[in-house]
C-alpha positions as MATLAB code, in Angstrom:
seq = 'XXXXXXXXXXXXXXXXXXXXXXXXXXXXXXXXXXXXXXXXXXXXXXXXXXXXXXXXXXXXXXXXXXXXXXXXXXXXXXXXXXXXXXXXXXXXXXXXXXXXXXXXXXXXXXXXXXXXXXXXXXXXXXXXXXXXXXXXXXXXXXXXXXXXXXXXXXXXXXXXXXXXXXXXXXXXXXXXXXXXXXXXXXXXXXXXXXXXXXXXXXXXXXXXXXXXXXXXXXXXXXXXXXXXXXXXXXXXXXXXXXXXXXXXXXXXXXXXXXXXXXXXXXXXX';
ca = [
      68.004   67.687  -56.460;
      66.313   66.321  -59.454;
      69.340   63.792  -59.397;
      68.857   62.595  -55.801;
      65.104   62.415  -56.590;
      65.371   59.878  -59.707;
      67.897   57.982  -57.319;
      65.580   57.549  -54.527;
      62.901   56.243  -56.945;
      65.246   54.139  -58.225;
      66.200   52.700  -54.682;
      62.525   52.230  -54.224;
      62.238   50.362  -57.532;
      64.700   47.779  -56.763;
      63.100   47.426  -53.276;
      60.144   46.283  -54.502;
      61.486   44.322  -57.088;
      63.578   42.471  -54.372;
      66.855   43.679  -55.380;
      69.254   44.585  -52.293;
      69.109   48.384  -51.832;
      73.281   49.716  -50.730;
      74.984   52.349  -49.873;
      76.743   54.529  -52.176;
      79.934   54.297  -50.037;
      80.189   52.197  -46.287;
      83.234   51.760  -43.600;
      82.900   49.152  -41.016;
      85.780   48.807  -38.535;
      86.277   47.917  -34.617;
      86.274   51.243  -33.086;
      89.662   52.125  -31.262;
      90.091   51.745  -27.370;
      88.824   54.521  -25.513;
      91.649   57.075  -25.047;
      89.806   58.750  -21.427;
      88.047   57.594  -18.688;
      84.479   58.711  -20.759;
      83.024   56.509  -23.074;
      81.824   58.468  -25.997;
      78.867   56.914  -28.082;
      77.327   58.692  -31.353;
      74.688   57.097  -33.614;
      73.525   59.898  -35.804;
      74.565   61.583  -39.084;
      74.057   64.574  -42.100;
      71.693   64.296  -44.972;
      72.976   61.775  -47.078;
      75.555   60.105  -44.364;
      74.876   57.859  -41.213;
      77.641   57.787  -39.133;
      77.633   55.633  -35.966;
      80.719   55.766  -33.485;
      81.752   53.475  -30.715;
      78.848   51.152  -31.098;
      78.057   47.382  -30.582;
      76.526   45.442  -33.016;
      73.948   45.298  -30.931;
      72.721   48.589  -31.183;
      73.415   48.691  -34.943;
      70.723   45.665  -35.537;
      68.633   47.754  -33.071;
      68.736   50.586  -35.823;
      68.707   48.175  -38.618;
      65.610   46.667  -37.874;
      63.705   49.155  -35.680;
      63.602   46.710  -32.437;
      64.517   47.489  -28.915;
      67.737   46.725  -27.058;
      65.966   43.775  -24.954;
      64.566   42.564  -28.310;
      68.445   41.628  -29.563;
      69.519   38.109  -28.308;
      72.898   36.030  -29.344;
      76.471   35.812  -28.175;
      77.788   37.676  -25.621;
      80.417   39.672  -27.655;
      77.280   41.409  -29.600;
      77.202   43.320  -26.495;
      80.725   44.441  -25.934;
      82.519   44.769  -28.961;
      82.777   48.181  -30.858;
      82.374   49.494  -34.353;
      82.615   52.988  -36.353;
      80.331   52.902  -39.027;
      80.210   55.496  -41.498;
      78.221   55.241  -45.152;
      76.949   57.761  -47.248;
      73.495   57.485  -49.969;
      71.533   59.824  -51.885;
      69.529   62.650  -49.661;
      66.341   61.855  -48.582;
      66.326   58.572  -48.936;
      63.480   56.982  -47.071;
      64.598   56.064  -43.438;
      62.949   52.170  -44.858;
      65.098   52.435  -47.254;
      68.133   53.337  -45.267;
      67.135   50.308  -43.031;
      67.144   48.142  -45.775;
      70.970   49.367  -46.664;
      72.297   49.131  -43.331;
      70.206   45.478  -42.754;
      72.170   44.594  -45.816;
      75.866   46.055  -44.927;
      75.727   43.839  -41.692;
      74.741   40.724  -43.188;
      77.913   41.453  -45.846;
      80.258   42.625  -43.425;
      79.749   40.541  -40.321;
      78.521   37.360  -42.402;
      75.597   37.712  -40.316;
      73.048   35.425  -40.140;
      69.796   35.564  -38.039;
      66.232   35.044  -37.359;
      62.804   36.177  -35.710;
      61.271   34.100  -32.846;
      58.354   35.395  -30.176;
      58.488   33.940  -26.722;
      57.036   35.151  -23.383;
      59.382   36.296  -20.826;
      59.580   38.824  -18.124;
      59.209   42.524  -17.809;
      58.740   45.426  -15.819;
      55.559   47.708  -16.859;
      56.159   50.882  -15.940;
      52.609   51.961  -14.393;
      51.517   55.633  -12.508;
      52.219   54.970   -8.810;
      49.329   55.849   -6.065;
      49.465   59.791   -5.772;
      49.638   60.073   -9.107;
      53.370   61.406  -11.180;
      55.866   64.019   -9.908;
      56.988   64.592  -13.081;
      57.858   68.306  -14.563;
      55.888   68.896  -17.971;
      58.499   70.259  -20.573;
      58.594   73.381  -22.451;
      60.638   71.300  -25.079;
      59.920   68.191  -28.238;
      59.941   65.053  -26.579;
      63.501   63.899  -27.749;
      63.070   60.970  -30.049;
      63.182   57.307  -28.795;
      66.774   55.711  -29.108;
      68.390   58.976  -29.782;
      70.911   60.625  -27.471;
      69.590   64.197  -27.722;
      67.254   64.892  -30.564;
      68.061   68.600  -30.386;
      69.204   71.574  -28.481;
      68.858   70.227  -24.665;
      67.012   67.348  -25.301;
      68.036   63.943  -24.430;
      69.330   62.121  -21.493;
      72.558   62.385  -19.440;
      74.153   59.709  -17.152;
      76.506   60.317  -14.180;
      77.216   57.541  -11.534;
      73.748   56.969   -9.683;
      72.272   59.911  -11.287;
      70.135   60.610  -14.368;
      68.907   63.860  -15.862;
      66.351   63.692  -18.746;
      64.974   66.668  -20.890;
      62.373   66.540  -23.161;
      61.556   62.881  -22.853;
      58.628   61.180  -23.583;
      58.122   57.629  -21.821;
      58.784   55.464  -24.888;
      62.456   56.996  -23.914;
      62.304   56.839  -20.834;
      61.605   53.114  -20.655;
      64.326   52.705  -23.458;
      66.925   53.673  -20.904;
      64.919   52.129  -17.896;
      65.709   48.649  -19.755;
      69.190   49.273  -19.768;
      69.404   50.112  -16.156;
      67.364   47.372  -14.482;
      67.983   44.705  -17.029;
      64.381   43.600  -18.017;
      62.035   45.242  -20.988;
      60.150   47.833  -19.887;
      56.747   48.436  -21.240;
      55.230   51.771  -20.880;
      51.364   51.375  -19.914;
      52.001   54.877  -18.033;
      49.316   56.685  -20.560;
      51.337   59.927  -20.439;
      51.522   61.369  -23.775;
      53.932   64.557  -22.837;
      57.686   65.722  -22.675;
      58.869   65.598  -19.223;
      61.910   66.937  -17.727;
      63.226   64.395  -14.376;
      65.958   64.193  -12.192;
      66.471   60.552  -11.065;
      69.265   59.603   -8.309;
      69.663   56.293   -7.265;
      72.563   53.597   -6.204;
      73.424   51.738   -9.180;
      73.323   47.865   -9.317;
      76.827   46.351   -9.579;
      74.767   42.665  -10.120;
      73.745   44.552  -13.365;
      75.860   43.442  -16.807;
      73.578   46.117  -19.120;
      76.058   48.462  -20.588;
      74.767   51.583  -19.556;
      74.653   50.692  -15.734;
      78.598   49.858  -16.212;
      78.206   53.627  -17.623;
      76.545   54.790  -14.988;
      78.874   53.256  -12.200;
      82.075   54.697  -14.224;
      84.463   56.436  -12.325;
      83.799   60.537  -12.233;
      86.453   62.678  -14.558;
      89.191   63.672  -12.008;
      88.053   61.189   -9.537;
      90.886   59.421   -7.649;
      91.577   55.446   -8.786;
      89.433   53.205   -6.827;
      86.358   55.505   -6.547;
      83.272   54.171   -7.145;
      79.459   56.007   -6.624;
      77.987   56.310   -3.654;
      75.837   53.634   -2.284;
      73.509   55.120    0.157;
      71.017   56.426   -2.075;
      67.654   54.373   -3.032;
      67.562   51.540   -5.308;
      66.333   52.168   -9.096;
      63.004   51.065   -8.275;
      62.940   52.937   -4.687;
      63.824   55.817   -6.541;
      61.590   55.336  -10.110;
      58.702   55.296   -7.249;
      59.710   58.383   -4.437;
      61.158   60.742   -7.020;
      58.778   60.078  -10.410;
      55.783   59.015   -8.663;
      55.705   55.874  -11.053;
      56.002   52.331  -10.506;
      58.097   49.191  -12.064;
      56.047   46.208  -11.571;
      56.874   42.983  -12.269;
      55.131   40.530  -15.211;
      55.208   38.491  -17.893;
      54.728   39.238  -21.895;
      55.428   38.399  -25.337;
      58.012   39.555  -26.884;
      59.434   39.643  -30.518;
      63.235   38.703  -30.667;
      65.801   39.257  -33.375;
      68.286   36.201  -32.982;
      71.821   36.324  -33.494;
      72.408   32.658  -34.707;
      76.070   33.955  -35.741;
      78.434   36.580  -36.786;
      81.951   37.495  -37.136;
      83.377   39.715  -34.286;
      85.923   41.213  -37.109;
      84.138   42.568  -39.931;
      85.560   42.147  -43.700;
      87.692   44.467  -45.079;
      86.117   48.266  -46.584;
];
């Protein structure tokens, strides 16, 4: 412990210094094609190890640099193309710190070069319809934002047209909003709980966002050909009717990380 502790201080002394933090040990390859019908997607990891499976780069510079998914901007491939990413550093390392490493592995590994713009563009702020919500207060955490559980039950599960959340707070809930309608999604809700919520709704096939192309994925031991049903309410319909909130429709600022380029096939471990 008392080794891990003079590391860390270390890691924090070079920080400041400007010196480039890195891991003790990092693997970045394309993942391997799916081998099912399911596509499987883990960001997480142990004390001392992150470990992120199946992801786009994408979502790695969302981790990277603590931004949101709509906040990520450059080519197309950014969006499609998938990595495992496994790397290991001293326990307890400050989650800055670990930011700092990963920001630095992608820049090395993807010769990745970017920048920081703001522009105004358009949104959805999610707002408390008339009537007030119809959402069920949880007995569990609110599961943390970005993460695909956050513990025992908690967390968010897609089927086609149909969403289950438990334990989610609304920064989470917008997270995965954003994916589905294809626009940021501000919260300006002012609930402050854990809410448990059953959304059903007919997906959007006019939708590119990666998780409404999960959520319109054929069902395990569904026949070729079979697609969700379409007679249910629209995302919005449904947001409205079966939450009790509202997406409405503006314009705001927002920060963007800029992909001005990258290599699809990172360099060699």
């Amino acid at each position: 412990m008392r080794l891990a502790a003079m590391t860390i201080a270390l890691l924090t002394v070079l920080t400041a210094a400007g010196q480039t933090p890195s891991f003790e040990a990092a693997s970045v390859k394309p993942a391997p094609p799916p081998s099912g019908r399911a596509m499987l997607i883990h960001m997480g990891g142990d004390p001392g190890r992150v470990s992120y499976q199946n992801v786009t780069l994408k979502q790695l510079l969302t981790k990277a640099y603590g931004v949101k998914d709509y906040q990520v901007s450059g080519p197309a491939w950014i969006d499609t193309e998938r990595y495992d990413v496994t790397a290991t550093m001293p326990e307890k390392t400050p989650k800055e710190t670990v930011e700092r490493m990963l920001q630095n592995l992608l820049a090395e590994r993807f010769q990745l070069k970017l920048h920081r713009e703001s522009k105004e563009g358009p949104v959805y702020a999610l707002v408390v319809a008339k009537g007030g919500p119809k959402l069920k207060k949880s007995e569990m955490a609110a599961a943390p934002a970005g993460s695909a559980g956050g513990g025992p039950g908690r967390g968010i599960r897609m089927r086609p047209g149909k969403l289950e959340g438990n334990g989610m707070d609304m920064g989470f809930f917008t997270d995965v909003l954003s994916t589905l309608v294809g626009r940021p999604v501000l919260d300006q809700t002012g609930l402050k709980d854990a809410y448990d919520c059953t959304l059903e709704f007919t997906p959007d096939a006019t939708l590119s966002m990666p998780m409404m192309k999960m959520s319109m994925a054929r069902p395990e031991g569904a026949p070729e050909g079979a697609a969700p049903e379409s007679s249910g309410p629209s995302i919005f319909t449904a947001v409205q009717e079966q939450l009790g909130l509202k997406l409405e429709s503006r314009k705001a600022p927002l920060d963007l990380l800029v992909v001005d380029s990258a290599e699809k096939v990172p360099t060699e471990n």
